[in-house]
C-alpha positions in Angstrom: -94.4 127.2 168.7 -92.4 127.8 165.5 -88.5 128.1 166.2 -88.6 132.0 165.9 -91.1 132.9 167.9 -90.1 129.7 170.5 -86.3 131.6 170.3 -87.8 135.2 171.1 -89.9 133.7 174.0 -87.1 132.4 175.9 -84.4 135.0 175.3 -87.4 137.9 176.0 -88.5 135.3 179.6 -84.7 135.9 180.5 -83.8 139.4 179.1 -86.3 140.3 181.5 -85.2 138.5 184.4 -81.9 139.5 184.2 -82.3 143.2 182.6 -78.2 144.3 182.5 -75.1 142.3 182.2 -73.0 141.3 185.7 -70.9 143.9 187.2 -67.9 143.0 188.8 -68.8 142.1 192.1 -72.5 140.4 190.9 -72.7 136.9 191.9 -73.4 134.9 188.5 -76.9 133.2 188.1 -76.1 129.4 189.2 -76.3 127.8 192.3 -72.5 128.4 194.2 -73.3 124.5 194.3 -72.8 124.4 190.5 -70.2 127.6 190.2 -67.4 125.3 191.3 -64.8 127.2 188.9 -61.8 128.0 191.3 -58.5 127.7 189.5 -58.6 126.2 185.6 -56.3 126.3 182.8 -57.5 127.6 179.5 -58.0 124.2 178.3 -60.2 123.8 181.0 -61.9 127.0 180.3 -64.8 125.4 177.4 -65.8 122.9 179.0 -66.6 124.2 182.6 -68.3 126.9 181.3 -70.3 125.5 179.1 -71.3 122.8 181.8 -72.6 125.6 184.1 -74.9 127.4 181.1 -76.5 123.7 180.4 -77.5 123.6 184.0 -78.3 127.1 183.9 -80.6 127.5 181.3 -82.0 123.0 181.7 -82.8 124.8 184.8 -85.5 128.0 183.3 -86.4 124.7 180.4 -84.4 126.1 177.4 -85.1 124.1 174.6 -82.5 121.8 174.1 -81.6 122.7 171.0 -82.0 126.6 171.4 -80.0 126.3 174.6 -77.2 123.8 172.7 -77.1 127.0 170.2 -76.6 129.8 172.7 -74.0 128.2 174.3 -72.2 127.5 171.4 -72.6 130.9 170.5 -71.3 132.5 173.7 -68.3 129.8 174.0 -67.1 131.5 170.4 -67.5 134.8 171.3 -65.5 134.3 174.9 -62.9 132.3 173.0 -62.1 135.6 170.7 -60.5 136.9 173.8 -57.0 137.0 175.3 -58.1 134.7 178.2 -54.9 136.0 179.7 -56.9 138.7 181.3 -57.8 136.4 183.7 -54.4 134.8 184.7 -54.5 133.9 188.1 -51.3 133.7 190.4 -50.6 130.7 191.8 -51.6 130.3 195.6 -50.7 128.0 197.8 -52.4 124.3 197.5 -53.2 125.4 193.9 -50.0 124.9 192.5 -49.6 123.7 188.4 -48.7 120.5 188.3 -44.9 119.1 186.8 -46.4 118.8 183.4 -48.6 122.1 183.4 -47.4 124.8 181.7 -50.6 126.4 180.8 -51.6 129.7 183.4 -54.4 128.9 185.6 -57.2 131.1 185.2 -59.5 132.9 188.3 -62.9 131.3 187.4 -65.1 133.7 189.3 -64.1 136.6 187.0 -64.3 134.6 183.7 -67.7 133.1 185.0 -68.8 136.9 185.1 -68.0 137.6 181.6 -69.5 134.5 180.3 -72.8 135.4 181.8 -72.2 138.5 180.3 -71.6 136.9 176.6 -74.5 134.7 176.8 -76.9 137.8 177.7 -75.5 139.5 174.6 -75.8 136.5 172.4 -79.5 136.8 173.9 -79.9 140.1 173.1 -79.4 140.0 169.6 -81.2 137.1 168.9 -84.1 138.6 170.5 -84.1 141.2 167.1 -82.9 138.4 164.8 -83.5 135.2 165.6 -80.8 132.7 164.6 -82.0 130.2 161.5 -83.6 127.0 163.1 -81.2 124.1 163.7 -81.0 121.1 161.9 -83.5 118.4 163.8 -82.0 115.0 164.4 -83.2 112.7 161.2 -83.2 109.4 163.7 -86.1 109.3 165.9 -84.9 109.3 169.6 -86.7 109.1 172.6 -84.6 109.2 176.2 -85.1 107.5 179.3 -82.8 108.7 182.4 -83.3 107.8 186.3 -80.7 108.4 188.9 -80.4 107.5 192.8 -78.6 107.8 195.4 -80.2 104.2 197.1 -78.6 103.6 200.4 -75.1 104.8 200.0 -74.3 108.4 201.7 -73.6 110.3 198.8 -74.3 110.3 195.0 -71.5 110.0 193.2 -72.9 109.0 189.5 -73.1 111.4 186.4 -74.9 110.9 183.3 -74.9 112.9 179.8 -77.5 113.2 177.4 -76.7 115.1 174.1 -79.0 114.4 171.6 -78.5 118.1 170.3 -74.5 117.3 170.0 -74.1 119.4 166.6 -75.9 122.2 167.8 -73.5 122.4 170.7 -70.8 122.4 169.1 -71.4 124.5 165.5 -70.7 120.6 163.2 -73.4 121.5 160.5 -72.9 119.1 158.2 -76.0 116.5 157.0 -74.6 114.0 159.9 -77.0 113.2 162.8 -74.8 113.0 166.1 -76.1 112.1 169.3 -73.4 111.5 172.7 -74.9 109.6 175.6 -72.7 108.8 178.9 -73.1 107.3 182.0 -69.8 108.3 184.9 -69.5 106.5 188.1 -67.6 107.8 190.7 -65.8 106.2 193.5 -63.8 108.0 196.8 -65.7 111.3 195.8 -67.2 113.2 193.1 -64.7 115.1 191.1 -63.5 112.7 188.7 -67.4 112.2 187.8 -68.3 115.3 187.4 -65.1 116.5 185.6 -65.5 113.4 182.9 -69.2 114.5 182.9 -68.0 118.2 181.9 -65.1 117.2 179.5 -65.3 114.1 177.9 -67.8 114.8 175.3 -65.9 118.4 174.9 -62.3 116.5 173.8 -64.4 114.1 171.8 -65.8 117.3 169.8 -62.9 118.8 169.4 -60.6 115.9 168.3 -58.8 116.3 165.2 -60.8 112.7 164.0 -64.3 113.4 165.2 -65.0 114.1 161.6 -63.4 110.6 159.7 -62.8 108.6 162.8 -65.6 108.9 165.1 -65.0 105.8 167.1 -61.0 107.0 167.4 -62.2 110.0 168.7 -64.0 108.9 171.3 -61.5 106.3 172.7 -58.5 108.7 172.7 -60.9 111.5 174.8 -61.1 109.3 177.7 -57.3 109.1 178.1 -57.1 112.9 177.1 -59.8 113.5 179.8 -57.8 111.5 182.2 -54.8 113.4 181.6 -56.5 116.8 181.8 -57.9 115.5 185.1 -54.9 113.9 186.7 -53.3 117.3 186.2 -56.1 119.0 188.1 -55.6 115.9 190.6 -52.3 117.2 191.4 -53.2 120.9 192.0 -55.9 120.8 194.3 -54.8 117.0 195.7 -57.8 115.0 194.8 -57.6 111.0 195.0 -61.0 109.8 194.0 -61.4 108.3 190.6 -64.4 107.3 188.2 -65.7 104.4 185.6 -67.1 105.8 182.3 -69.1 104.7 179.3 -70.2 106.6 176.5 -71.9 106.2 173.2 -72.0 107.9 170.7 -74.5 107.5 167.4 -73.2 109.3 164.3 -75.4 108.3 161.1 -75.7 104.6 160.7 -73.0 104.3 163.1 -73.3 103.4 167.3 -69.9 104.2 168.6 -69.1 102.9 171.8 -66.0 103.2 174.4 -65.5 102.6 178.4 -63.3 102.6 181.8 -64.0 100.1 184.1 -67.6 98.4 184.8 -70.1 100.3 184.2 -71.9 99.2 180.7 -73.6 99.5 177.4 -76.4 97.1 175.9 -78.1 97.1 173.0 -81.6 95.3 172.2 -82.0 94.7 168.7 -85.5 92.9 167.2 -86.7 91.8 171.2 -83.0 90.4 171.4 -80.3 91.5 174.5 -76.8 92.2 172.6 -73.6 91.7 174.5 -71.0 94.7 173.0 -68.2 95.1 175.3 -66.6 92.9 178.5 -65.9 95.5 181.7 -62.8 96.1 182.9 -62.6 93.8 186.3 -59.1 93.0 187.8 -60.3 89.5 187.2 -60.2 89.4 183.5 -57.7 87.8 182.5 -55.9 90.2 180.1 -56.4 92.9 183.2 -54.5 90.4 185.7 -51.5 90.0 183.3 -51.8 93.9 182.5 -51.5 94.9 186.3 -48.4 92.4 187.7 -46.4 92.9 184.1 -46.6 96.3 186.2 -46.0 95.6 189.7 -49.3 95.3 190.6 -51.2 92.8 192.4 -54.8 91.5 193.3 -56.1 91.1 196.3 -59.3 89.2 197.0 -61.5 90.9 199.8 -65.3 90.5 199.2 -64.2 90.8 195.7 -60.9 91.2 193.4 -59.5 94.5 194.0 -56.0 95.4 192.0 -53.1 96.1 195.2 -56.5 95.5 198.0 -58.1 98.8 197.1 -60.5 98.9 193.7 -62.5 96.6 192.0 -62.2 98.0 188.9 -58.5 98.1 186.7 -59.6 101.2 184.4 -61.1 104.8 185.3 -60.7 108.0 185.2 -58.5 109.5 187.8 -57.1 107.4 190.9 -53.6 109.1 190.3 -52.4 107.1 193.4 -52.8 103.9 191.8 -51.9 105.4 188.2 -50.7 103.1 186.1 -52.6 100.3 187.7 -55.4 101.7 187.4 -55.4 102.8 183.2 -56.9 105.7 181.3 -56.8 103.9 178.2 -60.5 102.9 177.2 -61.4 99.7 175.2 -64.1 101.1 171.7 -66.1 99.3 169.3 -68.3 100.0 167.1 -72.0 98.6 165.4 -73.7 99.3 161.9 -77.0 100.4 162.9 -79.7 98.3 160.4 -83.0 100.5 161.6 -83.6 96.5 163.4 -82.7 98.2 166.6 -85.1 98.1 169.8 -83.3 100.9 172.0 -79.7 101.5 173.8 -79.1 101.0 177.6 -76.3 102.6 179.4 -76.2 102.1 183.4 -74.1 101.9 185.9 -72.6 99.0 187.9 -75.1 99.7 190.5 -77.9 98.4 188.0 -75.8 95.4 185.9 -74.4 93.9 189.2 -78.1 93.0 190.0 -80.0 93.0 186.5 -78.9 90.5 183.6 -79.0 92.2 180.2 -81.9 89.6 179.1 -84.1 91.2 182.3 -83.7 94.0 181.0 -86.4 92.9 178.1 -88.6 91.4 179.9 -89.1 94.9 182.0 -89.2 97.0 179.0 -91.5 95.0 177.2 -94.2 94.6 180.8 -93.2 98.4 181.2 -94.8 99.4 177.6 -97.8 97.1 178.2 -98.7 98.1 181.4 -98.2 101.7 179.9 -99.6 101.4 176.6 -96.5 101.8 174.6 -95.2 104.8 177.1 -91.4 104.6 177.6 -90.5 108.2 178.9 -90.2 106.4 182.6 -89.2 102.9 181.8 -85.5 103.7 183.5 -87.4 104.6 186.5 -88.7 101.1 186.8 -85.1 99.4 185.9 -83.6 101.3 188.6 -87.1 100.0 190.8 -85.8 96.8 189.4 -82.3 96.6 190.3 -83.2 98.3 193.8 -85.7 95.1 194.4 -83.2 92.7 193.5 -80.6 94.0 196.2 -78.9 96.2 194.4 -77.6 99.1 197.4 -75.1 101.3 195.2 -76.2 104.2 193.8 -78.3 103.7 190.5 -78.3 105.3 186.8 -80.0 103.9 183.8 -80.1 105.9 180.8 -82.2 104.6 177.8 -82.1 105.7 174.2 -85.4 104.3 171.8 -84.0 103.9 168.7 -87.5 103.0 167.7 -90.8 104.1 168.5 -91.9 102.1 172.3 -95.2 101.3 170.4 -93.6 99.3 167.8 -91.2 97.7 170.0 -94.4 96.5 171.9 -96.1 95.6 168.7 -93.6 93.7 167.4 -93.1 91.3 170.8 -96.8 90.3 170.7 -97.1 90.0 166.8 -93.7 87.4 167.8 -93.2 86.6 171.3 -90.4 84.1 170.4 -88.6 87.2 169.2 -88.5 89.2 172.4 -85.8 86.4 174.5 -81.7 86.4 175.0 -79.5 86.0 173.0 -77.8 82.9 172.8 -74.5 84.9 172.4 -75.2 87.3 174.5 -71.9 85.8 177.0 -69.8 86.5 173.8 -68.4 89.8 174.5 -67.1 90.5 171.4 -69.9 89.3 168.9 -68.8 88.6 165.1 -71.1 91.9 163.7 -69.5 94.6 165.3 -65.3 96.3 164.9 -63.8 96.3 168.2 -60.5 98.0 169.1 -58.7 97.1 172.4 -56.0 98.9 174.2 -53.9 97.3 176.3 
């Protein structure tokens, strides 16, 4: 369907549905499980609403980029207002924090009047449709799988943006695609607030334009700041890894807290590019007792007997132990490239980056080329190898699975290891490290 008509379908499918705005005692449309919006500064504001219209309309199969668009549109139009209107006085429990100066805003009202936006955006493009987006001039095809495994709760979150200019208005010539895997540990918040804002700070960083990779590594200790303040209002303790990626043209921009990892396959071949942050490596041990710290072996090394990780998001009670500040680097992309792979520790604790190829490539040929479910066998994979954490695995094709395949039987000796792949930082890629 062409993008005008596609555009009229969907806005008509929910005009329909919902046939007036939201008065103000209408619940809005989500899930109470996904309206989570209590008390949030303006800052806030953006990102969390945004984050419930993705689920919103993923959830009636907007097309991505259509969907990307009408957010984008209703965050402008809500963002001409004097958000003022919906200060909120401070309650008990919800207090701002020391270094908060911003009023906190009553989310149930503004939630209402975002609805309300969106349906207008809707009903004018339903008379003019917007002009079609710009598609992505890189092909991309996206593997994601998620479980819970045998732990009580799932506490992983994972981002897939491929329509990353759309969302956010950027329409220059520049193909931008944000990918991100969270990990969560002690509760969910910290995962699902990094989920909701990192990609938003990275957007809307003074560099994203001339300094992509900058961008990106300052967002994580932005989002960390934004979250430790919402850590002190509402008294949350629980904390989360992160790693995100981020392709802009010929570029593959990568940063990360903590263990959870990115991989990159490149002509059959498993890339090293980055080293986790584990209160074993060296340069983390000296970080932590310069400090104060310690580390404390039990079943593993954990920094002062508690995590065994030395960077995330969140953890303000072992703040600054535990660092914000993420570790970047970034990799000319040649066209050479086989695909992307961002997981979880849950999957690299039990899967060595050169497995990884040897499932992809018996995935395609048991499948005839087909890679939409090859993360759903990795995570098989990792679960069969004893892995009990939870599980992501989030795989971006940089080429067509067909050729991949192709290319492994027309070579098999290409499709093995690297011999450098224990090199974490490999002599073809910038890497900046923050200590």
């Amino acid at each position: 369907m062409a993008w005008p008509e596609a555009a009229r379908s969907f806005v008509g499918t929910l005009l329909r549905d919902f046939p007036r705005p939201l008065g103000p005692d209408d619940a809005p449309p989500w899930s109470p499980a996904l309206g989570r919006l209590g008390s949030l500064s303006q800052a806030e504001a953006p990102a969390e609403l945004a984050e419930l219209a993705r689920t919103f309309l993923g959830s009636r199969n907007a097309p991505p980029l259509l969907a990307a668009s009408l957010i984008h549109a209703a965050i402008h139009d809500i963002l001409q207002m004097d958000l003022n209107e919906f200060k909120k006085q401070n309650v008990e429990g919800e207090e701002a924090g020391d270094h908060e100066t911003e009023p906190l805003l009553d989310g149930g009202p503004l939630q209402r009047c975002f609805f309300n936006k969106l349906w207008d955006v809707c009903c004018k493009w339903q008379k003019q449709p917007p002009p079609p987006p710009k598609p992505l001039h890189r092909y991309l095809q996206i593997s994601i799988h998620a479980t819970r495994n045998t732990r009580r709760k799932m506490e992983d979150r994972h981002v897939s943006l491929p329509e990353f200019n759309q969302l956010f208005g950027l329409t220059d010539d520049v193909d931008r695609a944000y990918f991100a895997v969270f990990d969560g540990h002690g509760g969910i918040d910290a995962a699902n607030y990094a989920a909701a804002h990192l990609h938003v700070n990275v957007a809307h960083h003074k560099d994203i334009l001339k300094n992509p990779v900058e961008a990106l590594r300052e967002s994580f200790q932005k989002t960390d700041e934004m979250f430790l303040a919402k850590a002190r209002r509402e008294k949350l303790r629980n904390g989360s890894t992160g790693v995100a990626a981020l392709i802009v043209g010929s570029k593959l921009h990568i940063a990360w807290l903590g263990d959870s990892q990115v991989m990159l396959v490149q002509q059959g071949k498993a890339i090293t590019l980055m080293e986790p942050h584990k209160p074993e490596r060296e340069d983390e041990r000296q970080r932590i007792e310069t400090l104060g710290g310690c580390l404390i072996y039990m079943d593993c090394w954990r920094v002062n007997g508690t995590l065994a990780v030395s960077r995330a998001i969140g953890d303000p009670l072992q703040k600054p132990y535990i660092s914000g500040c993420a570790d970047s680097a970034t990799f000319e992309l040649t066209g050479a490239e086989d695909y992307v792979l961002l997981a979880c520790d849950g999957f690299f604790d039990t899967i060595q980056p050169f497995e990884v190829v040897d499932h992809v490539l018996e995935h395609l040929m048991q499948n005839k080329g087909d890679g939409l479910k090859i993360a759903e066998r990795l995570v098989a994979a990792a679960k069969e190898s004893g892995s009990t954490d939870n599980i992501t695995v989030l795989v971006v094709f940089l080429r067509e699975p067909k050729d991949i395949m192709s290319d492994c039987l027309r070579d098999p000796r290409s499709c093995s290891a690297d011999d450098s792949a224990g090199n974490p930082l490999l002599n073809f890629f910038t890497s900046e490290k923050n200590h």
